[in-house]
Each structure stands twice: as structure tokens, then as C-alpha cells.
Biopython code that builds the backbone (N, CA, C, O; Angstrom):
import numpy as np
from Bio.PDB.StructureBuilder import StructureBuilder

atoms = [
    (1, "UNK", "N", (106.414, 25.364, 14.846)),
    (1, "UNK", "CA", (105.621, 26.464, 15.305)),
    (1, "UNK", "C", (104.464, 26.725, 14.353)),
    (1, "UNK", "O", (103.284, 26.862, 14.677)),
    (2, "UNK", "N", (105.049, 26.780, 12.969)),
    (2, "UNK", "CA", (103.623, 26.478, 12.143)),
    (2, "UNK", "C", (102.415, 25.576, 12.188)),
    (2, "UNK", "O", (101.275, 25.918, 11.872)),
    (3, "UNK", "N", (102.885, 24.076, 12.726)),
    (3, "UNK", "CA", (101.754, 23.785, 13.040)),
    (3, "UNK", "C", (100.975, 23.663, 13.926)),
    (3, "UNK", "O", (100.171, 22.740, 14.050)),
    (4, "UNK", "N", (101.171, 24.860, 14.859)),
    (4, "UNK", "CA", (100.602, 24.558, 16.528)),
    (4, "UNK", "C", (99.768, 25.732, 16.141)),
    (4, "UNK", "O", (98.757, 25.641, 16.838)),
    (5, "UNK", "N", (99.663, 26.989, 15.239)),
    (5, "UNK", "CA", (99.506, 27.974, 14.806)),
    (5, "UNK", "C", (98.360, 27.644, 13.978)),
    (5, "UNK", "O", (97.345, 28.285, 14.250)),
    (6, "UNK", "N", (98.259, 26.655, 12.870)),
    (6, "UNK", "CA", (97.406, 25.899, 12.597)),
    (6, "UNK", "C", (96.368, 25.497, 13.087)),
    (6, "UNK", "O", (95.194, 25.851, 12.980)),
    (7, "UNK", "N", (96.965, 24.598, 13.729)),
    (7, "UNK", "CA", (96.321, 23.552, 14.668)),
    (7, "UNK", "C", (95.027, 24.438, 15.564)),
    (7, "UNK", "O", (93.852, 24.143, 15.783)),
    (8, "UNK", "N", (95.923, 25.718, 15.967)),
    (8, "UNK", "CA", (95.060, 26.654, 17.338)),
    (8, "UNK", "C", (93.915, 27.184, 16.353)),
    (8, "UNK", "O", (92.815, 27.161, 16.905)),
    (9, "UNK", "N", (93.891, 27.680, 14.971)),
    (9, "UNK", "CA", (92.920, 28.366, 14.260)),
    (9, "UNK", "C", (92.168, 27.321, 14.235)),
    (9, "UNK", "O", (91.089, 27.410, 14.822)),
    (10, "UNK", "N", (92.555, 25.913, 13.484)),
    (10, "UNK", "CA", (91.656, 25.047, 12.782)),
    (10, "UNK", "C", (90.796, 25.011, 14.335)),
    (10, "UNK", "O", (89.601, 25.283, 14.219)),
    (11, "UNK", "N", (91.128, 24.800, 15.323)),
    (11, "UNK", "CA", (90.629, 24.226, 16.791)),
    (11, "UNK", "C", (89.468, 25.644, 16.996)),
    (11, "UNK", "O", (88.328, 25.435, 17.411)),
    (12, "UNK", "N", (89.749, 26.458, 16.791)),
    (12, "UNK", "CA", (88.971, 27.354, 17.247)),
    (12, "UNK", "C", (87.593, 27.361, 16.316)),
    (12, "UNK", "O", (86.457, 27.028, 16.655)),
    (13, "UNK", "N", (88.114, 27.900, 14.895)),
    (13, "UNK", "CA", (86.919, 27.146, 14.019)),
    (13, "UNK", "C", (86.045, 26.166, 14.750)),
    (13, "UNK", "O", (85.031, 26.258, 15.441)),
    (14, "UNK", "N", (86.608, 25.464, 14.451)),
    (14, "UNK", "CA", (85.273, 24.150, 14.744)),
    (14, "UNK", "C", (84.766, 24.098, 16.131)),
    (14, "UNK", "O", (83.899, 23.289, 16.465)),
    (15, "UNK", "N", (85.338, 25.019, 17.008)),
    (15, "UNK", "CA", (84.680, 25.056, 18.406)),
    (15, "UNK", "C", (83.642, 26.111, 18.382)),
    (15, "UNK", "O", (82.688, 26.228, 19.151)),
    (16, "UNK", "N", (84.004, 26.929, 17.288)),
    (16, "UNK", "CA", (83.162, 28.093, 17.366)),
    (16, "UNK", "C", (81.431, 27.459, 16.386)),
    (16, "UNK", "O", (80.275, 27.879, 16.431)),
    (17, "UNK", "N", (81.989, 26.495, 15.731)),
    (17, "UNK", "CA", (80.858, 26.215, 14.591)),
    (17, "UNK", "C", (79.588, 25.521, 15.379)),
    (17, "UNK", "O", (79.852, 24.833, 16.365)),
    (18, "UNK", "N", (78.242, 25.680, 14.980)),
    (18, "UNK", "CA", (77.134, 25.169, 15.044)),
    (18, "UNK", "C", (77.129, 23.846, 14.995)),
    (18, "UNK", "O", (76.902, 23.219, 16.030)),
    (19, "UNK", "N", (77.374, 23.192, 13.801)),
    (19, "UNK", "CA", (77.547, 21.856, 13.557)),
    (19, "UNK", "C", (78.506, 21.456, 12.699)),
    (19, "UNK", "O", (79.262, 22.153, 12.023)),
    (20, "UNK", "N", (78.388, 19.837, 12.802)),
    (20, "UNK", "CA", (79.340, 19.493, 11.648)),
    (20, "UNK", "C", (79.804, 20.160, 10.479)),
    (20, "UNK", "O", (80.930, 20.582, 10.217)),
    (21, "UNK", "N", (78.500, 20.191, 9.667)),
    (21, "UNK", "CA", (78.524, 20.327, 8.692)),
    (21, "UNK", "C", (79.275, 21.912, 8.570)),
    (21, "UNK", "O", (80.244, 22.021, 7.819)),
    (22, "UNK", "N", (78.936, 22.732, 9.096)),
    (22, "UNK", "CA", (79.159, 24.097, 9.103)),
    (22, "UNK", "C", (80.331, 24.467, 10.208)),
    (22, "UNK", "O", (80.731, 25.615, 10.404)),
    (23, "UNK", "N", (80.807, 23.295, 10.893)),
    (23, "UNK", "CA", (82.503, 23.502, 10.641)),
    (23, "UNK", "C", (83.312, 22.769, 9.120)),
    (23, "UNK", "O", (84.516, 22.949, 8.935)),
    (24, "UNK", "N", (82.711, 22.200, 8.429)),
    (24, "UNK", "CA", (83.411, 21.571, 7.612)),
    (24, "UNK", "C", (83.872, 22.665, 6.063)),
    (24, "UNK", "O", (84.876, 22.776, 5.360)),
    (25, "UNK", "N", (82.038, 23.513, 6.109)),
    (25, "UNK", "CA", (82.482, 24.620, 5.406)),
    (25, "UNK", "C", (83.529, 25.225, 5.875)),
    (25, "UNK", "O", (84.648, 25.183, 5.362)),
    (26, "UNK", "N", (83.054, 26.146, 7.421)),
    (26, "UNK", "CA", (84.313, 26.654, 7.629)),
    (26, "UNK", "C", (85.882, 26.088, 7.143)),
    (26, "UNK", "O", (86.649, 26.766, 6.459)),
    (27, "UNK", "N", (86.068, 25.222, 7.459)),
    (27, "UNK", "CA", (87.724, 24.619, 6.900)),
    (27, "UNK", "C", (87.412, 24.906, 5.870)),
    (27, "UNK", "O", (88.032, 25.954, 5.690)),
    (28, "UNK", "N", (86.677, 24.650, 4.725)),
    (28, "UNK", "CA", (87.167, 24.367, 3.401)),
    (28, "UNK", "C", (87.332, 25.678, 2.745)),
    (28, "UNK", "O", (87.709, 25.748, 1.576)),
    (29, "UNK", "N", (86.959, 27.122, 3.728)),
    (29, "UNK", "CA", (87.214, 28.622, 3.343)),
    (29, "UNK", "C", (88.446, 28.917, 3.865)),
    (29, "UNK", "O", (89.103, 29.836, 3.374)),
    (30, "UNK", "N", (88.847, 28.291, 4.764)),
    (30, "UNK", "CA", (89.694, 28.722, 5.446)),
    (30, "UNK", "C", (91.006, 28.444, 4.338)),
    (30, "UNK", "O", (91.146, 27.427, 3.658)),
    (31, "UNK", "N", (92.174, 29.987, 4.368)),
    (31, "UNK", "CA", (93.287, 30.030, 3.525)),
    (31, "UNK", "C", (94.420, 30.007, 4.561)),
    (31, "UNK", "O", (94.127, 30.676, 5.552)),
    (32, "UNK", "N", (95.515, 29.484, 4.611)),
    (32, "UNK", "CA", (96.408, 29.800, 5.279)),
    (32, "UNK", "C", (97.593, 30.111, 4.617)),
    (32, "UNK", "O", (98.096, 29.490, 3.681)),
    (33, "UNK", "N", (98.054, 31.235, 5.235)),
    (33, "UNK", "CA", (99.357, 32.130, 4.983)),
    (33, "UNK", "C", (100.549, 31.934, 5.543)),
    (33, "UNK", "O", (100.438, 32.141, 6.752)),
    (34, "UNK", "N", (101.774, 31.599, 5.216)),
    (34, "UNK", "CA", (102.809, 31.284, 5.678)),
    (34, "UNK", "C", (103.582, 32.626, 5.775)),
    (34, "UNK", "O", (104.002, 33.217, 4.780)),
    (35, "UNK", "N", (103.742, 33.073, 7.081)),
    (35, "UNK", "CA", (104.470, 34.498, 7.685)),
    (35, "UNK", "C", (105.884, 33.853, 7.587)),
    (35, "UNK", "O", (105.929, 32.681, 7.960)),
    (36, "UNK", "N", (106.760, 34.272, 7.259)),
    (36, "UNK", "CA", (108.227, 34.030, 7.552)),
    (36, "UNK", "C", (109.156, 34.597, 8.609)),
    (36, "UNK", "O", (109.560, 35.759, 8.554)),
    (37, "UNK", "N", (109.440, 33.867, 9.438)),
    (37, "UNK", "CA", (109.875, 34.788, 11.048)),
    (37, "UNK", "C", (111.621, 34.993, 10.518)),
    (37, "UNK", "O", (112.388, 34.434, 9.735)),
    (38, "UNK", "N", (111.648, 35.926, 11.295)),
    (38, "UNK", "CA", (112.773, 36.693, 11.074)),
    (38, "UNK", "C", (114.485, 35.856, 11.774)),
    (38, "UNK", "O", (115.696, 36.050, 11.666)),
    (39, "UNK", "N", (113.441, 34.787, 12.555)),
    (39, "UNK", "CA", (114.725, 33.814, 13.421)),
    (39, "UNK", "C", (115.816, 33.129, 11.762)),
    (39, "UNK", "O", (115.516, 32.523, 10.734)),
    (40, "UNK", "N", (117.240, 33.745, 12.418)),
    (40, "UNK", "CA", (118.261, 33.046, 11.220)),
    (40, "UNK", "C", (118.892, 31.435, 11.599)),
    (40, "UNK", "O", (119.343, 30.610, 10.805)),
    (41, "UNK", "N", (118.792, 31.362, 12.599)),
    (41, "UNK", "CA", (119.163, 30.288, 13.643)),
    (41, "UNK", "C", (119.236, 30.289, 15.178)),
    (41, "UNK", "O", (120.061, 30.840, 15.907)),
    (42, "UNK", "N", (117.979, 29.404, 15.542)),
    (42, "UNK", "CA", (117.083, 29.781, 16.915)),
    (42, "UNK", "C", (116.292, 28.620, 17.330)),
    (42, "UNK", "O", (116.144, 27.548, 16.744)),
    (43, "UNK", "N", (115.737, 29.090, 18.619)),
    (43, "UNK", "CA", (114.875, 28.397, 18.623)),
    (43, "UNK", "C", (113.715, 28.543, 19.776)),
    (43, "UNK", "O", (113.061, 29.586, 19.738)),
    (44, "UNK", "N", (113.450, 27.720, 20.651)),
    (44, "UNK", "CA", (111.955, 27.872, 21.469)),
    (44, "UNK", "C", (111.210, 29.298, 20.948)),
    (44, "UNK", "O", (111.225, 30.347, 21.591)),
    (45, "UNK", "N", (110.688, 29.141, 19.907)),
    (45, "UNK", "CA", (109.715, 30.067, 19.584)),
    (45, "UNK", "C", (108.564, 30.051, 20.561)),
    (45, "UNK", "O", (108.179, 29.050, 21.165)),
    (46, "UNK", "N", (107.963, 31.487, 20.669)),
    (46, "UNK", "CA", (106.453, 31.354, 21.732)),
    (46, "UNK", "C", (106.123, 32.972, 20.941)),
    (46, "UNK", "O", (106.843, 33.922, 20.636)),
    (47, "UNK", "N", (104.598, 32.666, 20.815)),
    (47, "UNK", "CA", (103.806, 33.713, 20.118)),
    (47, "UNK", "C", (102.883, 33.760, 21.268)),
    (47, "UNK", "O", (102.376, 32.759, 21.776)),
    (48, "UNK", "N", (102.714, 34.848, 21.611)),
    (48, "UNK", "CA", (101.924, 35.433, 22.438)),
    (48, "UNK", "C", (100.897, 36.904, 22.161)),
    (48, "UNK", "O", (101.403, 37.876, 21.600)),
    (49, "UNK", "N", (99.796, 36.922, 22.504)),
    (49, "UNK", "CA", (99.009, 38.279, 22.476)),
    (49, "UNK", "C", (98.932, 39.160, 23.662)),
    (49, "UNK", "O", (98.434, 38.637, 24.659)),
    (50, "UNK", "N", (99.320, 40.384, 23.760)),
    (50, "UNK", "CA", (98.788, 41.318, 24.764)),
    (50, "UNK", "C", (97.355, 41.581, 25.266)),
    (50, "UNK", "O", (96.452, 40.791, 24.993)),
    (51, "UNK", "N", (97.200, 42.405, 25.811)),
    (51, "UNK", "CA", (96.023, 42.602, 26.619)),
    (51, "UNK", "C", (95.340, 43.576, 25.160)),
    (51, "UNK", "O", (94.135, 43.745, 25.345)),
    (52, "UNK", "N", (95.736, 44.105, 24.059)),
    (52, "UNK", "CA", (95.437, 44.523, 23.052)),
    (52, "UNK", "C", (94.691, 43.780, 22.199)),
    (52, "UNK", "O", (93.719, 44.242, 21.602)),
    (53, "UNK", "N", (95.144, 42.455, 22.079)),
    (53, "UNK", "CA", (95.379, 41.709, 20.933)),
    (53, "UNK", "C", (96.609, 41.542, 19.993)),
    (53, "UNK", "O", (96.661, 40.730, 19.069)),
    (54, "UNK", "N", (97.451, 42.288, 20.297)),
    (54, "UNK", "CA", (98.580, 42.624, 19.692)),
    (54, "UNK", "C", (99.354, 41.222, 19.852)),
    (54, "UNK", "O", (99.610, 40.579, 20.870)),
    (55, "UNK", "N", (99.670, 40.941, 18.346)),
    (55, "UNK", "CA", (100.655, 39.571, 18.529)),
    (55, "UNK", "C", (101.868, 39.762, 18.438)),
    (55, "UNK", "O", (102.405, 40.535, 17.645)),
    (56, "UNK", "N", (102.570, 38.862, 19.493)),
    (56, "UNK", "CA", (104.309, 38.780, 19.499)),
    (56, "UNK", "C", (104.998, 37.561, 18.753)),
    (56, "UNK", "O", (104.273, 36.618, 18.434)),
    (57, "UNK", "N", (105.909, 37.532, 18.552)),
    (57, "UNK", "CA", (106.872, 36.213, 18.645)),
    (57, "UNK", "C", (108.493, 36.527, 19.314)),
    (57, "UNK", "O", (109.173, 37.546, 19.191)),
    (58, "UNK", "N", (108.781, 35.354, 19.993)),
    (58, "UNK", "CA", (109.909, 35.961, 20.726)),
    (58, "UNK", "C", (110.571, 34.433, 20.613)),
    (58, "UNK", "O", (109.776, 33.509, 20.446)),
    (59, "UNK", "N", (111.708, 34.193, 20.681)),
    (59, "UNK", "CA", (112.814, 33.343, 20.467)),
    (59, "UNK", "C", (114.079, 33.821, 20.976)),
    (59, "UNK", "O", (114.402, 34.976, 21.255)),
    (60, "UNK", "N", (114.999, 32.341, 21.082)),
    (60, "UNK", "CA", (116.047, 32.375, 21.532)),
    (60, "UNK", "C", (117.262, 32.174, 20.583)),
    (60, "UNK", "O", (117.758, 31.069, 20.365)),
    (61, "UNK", "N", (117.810, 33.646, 19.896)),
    (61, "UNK", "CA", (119.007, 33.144, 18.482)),
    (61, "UNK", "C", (120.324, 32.959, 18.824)),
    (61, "UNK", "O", (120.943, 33.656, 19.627)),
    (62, "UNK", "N", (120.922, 31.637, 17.965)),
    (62, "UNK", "CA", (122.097, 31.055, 18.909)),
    (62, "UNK", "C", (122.986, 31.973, 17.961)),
    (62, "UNK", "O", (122.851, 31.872, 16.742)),
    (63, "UNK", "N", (124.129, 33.102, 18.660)),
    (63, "UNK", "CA", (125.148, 33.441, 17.849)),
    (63, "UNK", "C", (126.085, 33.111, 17.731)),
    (63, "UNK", "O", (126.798, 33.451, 16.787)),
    (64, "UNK", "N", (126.380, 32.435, 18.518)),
    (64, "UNK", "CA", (127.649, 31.217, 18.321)),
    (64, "UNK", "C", (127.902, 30.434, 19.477)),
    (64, "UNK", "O", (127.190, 30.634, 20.460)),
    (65, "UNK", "N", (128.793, 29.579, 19.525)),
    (65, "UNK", "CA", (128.784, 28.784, 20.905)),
    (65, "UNK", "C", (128.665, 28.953, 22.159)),
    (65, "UNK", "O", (128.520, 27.995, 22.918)),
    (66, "UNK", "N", (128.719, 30.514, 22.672)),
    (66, "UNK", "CA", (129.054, 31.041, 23.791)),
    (66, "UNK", "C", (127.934, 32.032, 23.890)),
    (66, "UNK", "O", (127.835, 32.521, 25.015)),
    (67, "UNK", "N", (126.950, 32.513, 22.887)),
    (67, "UNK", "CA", (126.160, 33.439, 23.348)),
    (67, "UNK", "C", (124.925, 33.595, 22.342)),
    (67, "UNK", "O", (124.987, 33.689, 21.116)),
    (68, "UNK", "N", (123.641, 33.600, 23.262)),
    (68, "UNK", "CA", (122.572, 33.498, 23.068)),
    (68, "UNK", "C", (121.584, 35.027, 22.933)),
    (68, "UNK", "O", (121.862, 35.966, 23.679)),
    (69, "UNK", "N", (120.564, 35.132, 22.030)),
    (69, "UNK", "CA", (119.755, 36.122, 22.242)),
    (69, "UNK", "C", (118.704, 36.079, 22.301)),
    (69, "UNK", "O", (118.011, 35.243, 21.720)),
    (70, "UNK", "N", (118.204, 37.187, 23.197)),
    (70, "UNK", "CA", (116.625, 36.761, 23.443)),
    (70, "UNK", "C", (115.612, 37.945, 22.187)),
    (70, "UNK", "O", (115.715, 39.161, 22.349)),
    (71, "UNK", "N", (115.011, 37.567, 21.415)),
    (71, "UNK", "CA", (114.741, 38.567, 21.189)),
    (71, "UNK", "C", (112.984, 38.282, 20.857)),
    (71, "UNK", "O", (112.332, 37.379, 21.381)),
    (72, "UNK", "N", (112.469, 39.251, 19.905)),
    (72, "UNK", "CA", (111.188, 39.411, 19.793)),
    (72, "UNK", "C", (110.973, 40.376, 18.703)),
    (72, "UNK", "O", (111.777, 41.218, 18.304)),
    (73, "UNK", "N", (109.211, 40.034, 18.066)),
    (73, "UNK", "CA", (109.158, 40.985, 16.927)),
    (73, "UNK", "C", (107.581, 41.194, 17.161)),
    (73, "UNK", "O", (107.090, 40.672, 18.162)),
    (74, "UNK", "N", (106.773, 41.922, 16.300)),
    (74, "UNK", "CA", (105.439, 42.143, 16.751)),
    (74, "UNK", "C", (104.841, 41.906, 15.165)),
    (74, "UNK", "O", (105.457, 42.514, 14.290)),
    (75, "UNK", "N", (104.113, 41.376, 14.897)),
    (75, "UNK", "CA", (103.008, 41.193, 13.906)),
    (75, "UNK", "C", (102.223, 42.822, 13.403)),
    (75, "UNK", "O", (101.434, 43.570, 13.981)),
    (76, "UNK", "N", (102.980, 42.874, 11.911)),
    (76, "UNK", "CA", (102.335, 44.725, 11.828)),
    (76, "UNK", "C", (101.792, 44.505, 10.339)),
    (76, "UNK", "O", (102.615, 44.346, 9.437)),
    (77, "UNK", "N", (100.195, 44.492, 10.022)),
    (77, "UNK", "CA", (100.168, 44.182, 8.875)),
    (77, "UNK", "C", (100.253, 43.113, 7.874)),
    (77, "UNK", "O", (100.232, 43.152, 6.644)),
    (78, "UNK", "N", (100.375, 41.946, 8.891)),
    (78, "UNK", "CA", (100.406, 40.487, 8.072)),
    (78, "UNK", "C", (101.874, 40.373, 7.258)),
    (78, "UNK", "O", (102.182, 39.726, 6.257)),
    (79, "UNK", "N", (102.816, 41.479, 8.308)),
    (79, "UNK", "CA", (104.294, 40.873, 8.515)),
    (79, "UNK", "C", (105.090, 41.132, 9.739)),
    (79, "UNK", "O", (104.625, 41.937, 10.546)),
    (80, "UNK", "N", (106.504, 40.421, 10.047)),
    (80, "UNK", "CA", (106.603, 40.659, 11.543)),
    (80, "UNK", "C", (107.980, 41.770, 11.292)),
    (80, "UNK", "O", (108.730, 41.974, 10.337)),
    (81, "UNK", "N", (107.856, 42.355, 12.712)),
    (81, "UNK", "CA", (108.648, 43.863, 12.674)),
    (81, "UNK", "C", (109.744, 43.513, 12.673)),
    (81, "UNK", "O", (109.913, 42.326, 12.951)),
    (82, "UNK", "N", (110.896, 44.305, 12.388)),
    (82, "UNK", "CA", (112.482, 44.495, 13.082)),
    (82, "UNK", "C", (112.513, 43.357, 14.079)),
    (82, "UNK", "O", (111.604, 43.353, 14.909)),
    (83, "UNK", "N", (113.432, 42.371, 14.131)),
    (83, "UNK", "CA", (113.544, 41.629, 15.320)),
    (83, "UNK", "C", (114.384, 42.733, 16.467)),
    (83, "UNK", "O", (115.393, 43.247, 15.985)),
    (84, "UNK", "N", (114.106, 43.061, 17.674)),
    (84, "UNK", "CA", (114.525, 43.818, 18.848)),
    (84, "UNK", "C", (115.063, 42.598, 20.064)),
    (84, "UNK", "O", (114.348, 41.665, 20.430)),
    (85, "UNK", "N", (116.289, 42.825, 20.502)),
    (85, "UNK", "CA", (116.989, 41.970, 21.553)),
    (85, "UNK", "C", (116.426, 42.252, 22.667)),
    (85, "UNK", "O", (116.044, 43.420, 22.730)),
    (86, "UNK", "N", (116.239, 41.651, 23.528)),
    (86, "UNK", "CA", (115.780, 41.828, 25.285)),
    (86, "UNK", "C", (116.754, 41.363, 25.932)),
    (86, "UNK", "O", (116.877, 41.989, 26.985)),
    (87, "UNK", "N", (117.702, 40.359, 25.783)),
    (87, "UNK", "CA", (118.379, 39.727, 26.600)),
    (87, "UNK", "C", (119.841, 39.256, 25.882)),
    (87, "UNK", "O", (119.751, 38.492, 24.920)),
    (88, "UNK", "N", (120.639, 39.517, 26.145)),
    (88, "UNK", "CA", (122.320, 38.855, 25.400)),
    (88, "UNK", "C", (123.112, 37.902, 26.518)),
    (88, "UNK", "O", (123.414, 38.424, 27.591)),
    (89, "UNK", "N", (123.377, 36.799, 26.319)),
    (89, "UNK", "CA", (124.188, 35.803, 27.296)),
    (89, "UNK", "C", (124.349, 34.187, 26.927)),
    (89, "UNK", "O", (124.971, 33.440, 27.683)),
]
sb = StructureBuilder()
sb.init_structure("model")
sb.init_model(0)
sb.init_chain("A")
sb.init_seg("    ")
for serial, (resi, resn, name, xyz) in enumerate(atoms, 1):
    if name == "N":
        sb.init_residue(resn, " ", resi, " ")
    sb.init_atom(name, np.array(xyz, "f"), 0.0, 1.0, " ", f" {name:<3s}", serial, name[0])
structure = sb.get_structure()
């Protein structure tokens, strides 16, 4: 998931840039921050934005052989919230 997250900034950069050269600056300013998601053992992550801008992440955490959770957290401050359940099964 980190590097699709990547991948989508670096992509935007250089679509947004004038030219070569001045996407190349861009990258070489560009810092990236590693957020740590709150998933303990999980998986299909999907980050999504609202009609706000407001960013999500939502995943599926395995609690043991028989039951799954759906849950989700919101991006507050350049960390992600309380993970909150939507779905148990």
C-alpha cells in the first residue's frame, strides 16, 4: 500500500510539472513520510478521499479463523485516528 501511495504522488508531480527538468526538481524536494496504519493483522487495504478531501483507510482485520473485521480510520494531522469497526463476520 505504501507503494501505490508513492507511486500516486510521484505520478501526480510530474503530470503536474512544466517540463522535464522541473519535474526532476520537483522529485528531488519531494520528502516522504511513512504513516504507520493501525492494521495488527489484515489486509485489502483501500485509502480513499471524501467529497471534503478528507482521507480514509479501511481494511479487512483477520481475528481469528472464523471472523473478520471491517474497519476504518481517518487521517487527522499527519496521523491516522482510532481504528472504528463497520462490519464483524
Amino acid at each position: 500500500m505504501k507503494n501505490l501511495l508513492c507511486c500516486t504522488i510521484l505520478l501526480f508531480i510530474l503530470r503536474c510539472s512544466d517540463t522535464p527538468e522541473t519535474a526532476n526538481q520537483s522529485v528531488a524536494k519531494l520528502a516522504i513520510t511513512e504513516i504507520p496504519t493501525p492494521c495488527k493483522m489484515g489486509g485489502e487495504g483501500n485509502l480513499f478521499l471524501d467529497d471534503t478531501g478528507q482521507l480514509y483507510l479501511s481494511w479487512i482485520e483477520y481475528e481469528n479463523d472464523t471472523t473478520d473485521v471491517l474497519q476504518f480510520c481517518r487521517l487527522e494531522k499527519g496521523a491516522w485516528s482510532k481504528p472504528t469497526e463497520i462490519a464483524r463476520g
